[in-house]
N, C-alpha and C positions, 0 to 999 in steps of 0.2 A: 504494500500500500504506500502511496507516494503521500509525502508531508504533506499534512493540513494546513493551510493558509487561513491569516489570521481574518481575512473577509469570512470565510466559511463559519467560523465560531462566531464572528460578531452576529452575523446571519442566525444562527442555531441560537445564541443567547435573547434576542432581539423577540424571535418566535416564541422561547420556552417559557418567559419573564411575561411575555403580552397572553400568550395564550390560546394566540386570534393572530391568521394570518394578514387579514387585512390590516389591523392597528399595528403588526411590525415591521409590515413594508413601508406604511406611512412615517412610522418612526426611522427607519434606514432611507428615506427620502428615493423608495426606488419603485416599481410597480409587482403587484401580487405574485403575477402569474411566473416570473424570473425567479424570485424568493423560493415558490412552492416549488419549482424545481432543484434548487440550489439545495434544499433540504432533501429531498428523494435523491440527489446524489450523494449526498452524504451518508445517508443509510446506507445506499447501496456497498459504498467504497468500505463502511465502515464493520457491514454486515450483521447489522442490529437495528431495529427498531427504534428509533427516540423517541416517534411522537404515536399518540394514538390519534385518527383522527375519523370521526364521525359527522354527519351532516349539525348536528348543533354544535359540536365542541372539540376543544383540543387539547390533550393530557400528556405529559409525561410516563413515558414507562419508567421500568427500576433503570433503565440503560440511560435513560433521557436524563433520570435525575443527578445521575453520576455525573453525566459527559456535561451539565449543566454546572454544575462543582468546578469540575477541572477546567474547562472555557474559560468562567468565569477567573478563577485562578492564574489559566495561561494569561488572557490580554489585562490582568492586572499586571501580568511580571512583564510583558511588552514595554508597555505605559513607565512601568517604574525603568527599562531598561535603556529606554527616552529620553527621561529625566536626567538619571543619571549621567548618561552621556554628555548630554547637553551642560551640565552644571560642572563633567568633568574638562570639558574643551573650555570655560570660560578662563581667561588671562588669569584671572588670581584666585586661585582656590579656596574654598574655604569649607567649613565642616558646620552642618547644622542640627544644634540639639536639641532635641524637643523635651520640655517638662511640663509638669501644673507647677503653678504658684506654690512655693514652699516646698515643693516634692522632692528634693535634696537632701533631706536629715543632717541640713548643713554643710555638706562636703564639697556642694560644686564651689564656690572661691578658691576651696584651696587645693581642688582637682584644676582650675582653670589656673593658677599660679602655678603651680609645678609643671601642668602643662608647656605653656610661655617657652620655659627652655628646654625643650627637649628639639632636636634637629629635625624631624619629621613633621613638628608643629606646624598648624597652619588658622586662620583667625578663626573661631568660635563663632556660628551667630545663634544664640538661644532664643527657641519661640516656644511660649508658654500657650499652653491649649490646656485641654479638657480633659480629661481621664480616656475617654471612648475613644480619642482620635489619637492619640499617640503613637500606638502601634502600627495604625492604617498610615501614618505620615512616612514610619520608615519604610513598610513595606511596599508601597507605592514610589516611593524612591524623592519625597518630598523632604525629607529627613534623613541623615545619614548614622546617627544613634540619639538612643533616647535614655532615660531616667522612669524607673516604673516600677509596679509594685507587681507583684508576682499573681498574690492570691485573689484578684479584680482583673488581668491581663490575658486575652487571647493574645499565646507569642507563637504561633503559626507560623514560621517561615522566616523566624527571629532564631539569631545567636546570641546567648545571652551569660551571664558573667553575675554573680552574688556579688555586692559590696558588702552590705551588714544584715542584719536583722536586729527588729528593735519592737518593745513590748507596745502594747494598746491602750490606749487612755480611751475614754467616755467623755464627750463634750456635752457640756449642760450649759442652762442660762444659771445664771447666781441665784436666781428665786426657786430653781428644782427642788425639790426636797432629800436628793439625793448628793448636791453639790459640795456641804459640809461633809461626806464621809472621807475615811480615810483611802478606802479600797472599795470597788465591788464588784459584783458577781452577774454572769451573763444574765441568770434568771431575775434578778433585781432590775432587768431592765423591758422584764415580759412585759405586753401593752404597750409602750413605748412605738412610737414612729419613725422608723428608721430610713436614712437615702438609699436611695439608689444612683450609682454614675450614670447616666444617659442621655442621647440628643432627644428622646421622645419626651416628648413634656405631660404624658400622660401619668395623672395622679391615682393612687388608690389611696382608703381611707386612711392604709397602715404601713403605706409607703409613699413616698416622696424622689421625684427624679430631680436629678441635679446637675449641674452641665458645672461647675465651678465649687471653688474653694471660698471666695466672696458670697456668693450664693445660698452654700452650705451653712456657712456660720451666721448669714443674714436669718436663716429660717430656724436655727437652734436658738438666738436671742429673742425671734422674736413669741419662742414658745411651742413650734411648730412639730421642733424632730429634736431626737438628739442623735450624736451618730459617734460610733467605735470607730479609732483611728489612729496613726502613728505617734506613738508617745511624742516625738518631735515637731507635732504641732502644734505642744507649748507657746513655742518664740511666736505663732500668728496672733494670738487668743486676743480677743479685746475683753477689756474693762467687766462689761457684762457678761462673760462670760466663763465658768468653770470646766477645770480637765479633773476625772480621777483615774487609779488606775484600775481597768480590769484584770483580776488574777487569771482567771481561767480563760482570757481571751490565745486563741494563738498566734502569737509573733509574727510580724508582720518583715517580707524580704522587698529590701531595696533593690531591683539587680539595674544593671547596664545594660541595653539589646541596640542588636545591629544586625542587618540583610544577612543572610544566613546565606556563610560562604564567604562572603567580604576581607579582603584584607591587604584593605590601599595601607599605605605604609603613616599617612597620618589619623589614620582609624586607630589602627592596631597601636599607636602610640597613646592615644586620648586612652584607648582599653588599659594598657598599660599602668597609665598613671594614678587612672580613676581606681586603679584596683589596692594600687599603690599606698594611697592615698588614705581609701577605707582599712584596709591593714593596720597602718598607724594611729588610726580612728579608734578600732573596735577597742574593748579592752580584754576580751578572747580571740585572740585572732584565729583560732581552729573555727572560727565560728564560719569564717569567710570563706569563700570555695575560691580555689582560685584556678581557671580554667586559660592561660593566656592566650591571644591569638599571634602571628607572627607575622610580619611585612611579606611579601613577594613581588 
């Protein structure tokens, strides 16, 4: 069977997403009748069935749902392999890292200082997003490594590297009745309205979506939720606001992720140092895994 071309899956993803051949030709700006053959070739060549298709409707098989998967998968790593190129041909290179507000546990300054002189260095530029889109930035090729927490993270098609882990605090307003304790316990917080990270702005009664860190702590003051989170979001807290810590929460891992496979020689430095870095951080350092990657 001769390579698929990346028209053919746009084609197949365009039909399998709509459902309806006419709304996917309309969306590929091209006419029915070319489409509906483009996909009967493809079956054919590929000797399986994708679509089922009936006078009202048009389904996926188990084969369609798969090759729907991996399409989609292939012309994302295209797109990212675009990007990158594009971003690798420009005169002055540079490396961008994606984080949320505060999601450092402190260490990027003095990841990004020891950085500075290492020979492979090349300039930093950090752009702060959202929990949901971090991972989508590198693997799309919008990002080159990111800063993220492991147990919220689809790392799909990420290289990824432990810096620390670090215990869970409970953020309250000051008026909770739970804010004076010393410690507390998961079940101390049953009933309790907890976030969720998300672009969907859909609420339920006993959960709350949240696209930010400002957002989050907006809606804990103002009574709304309280939420379990990195001991190290301390240094954000305002005024109105209480941390305590949960005992039985489990420890939450800061790692490093980058395109899975990568290893431009001022990556694999930034890896380096950030790991470097957290080492002389931790105060167990067996705690850190250390996986390095190496230039080529």
């Amino acid at each position: 069977m001769d390579r698929l071309q990346t028209r053919e899956l746009a084609y197949f993803v365009a039909v399998a997403e709509e459902l309806h051949f006419g709304r996917a030709a309309e969306r590929l700006g091209i006419a029915q009748p070319p489409l509906s053959r483009a996909i009967s070739r493809l079956e054919r060549r590929m000797g399986v069935p994708l679509l089922e298709r009936t006078s009202r409707k048009v389904t996926l098989t188990p084969a369609g749902e798969v090759f729907l998967t991996e399409s989609r998968r292939a012309l994302d790593a295209v797109d990212a392999a675009v990007r990158r190129a594009q971003r690798a041909g420009r005169p002055a290179s540079r490396l961008v890292l994606v984080m949320k507000s505060g999601g450092d546990c402190g260490l990027l300054p003095d990841i990004l200082a020891a950085y500075e002189t290492d020979p492979d260095a090349v300039p930093v530029d950090i752009v702060l997003c959202s929990a949901h889109e971090r991972a989508q930035m590198i693997r799309d090729g919008r990002a080159d490594v990111g800063l993220l927490h492991r147990s919220n993270t689809d790392l799909t098609g990420l290289d990824t590297e432990e810096l620390l882990t670090e215990d869970q605090v409970v953020v309250l307003p000051r008026s909770h009745h739970l804010a004076d304790r010393a410690s507390v316990r998961l079940a101390d917080l049953a009933g309790e309205t907890m976030p969720h990270w998300s672009a969907d702005p859909h609420n339920t009664p006993n959960r709350l979506s949240v696209r930010d860190v400002g957002q989050l702590l907006q809606l804990i003051a103002l009574g709304r939720a309280v939420a379990v989170v990195p001991a190290s979001v301390r240094g954000q807290l305002r005024d109105d606001l209480a941390c305590v810590p949960v005992t039985d929460a489990q420890p939450t891992a800061l790692i490093l992720a980058w395109p899975q496979g990568h290893r431009a020689s001022a990556l694999a430095a930034f890896v380096r140092t950030a790991t470097t870095v957290a080492a002389h951080r931790q105060q167990t350092p067996s705690r850190v895994k250390r996986r390095r990657i190496h230039a080529t």
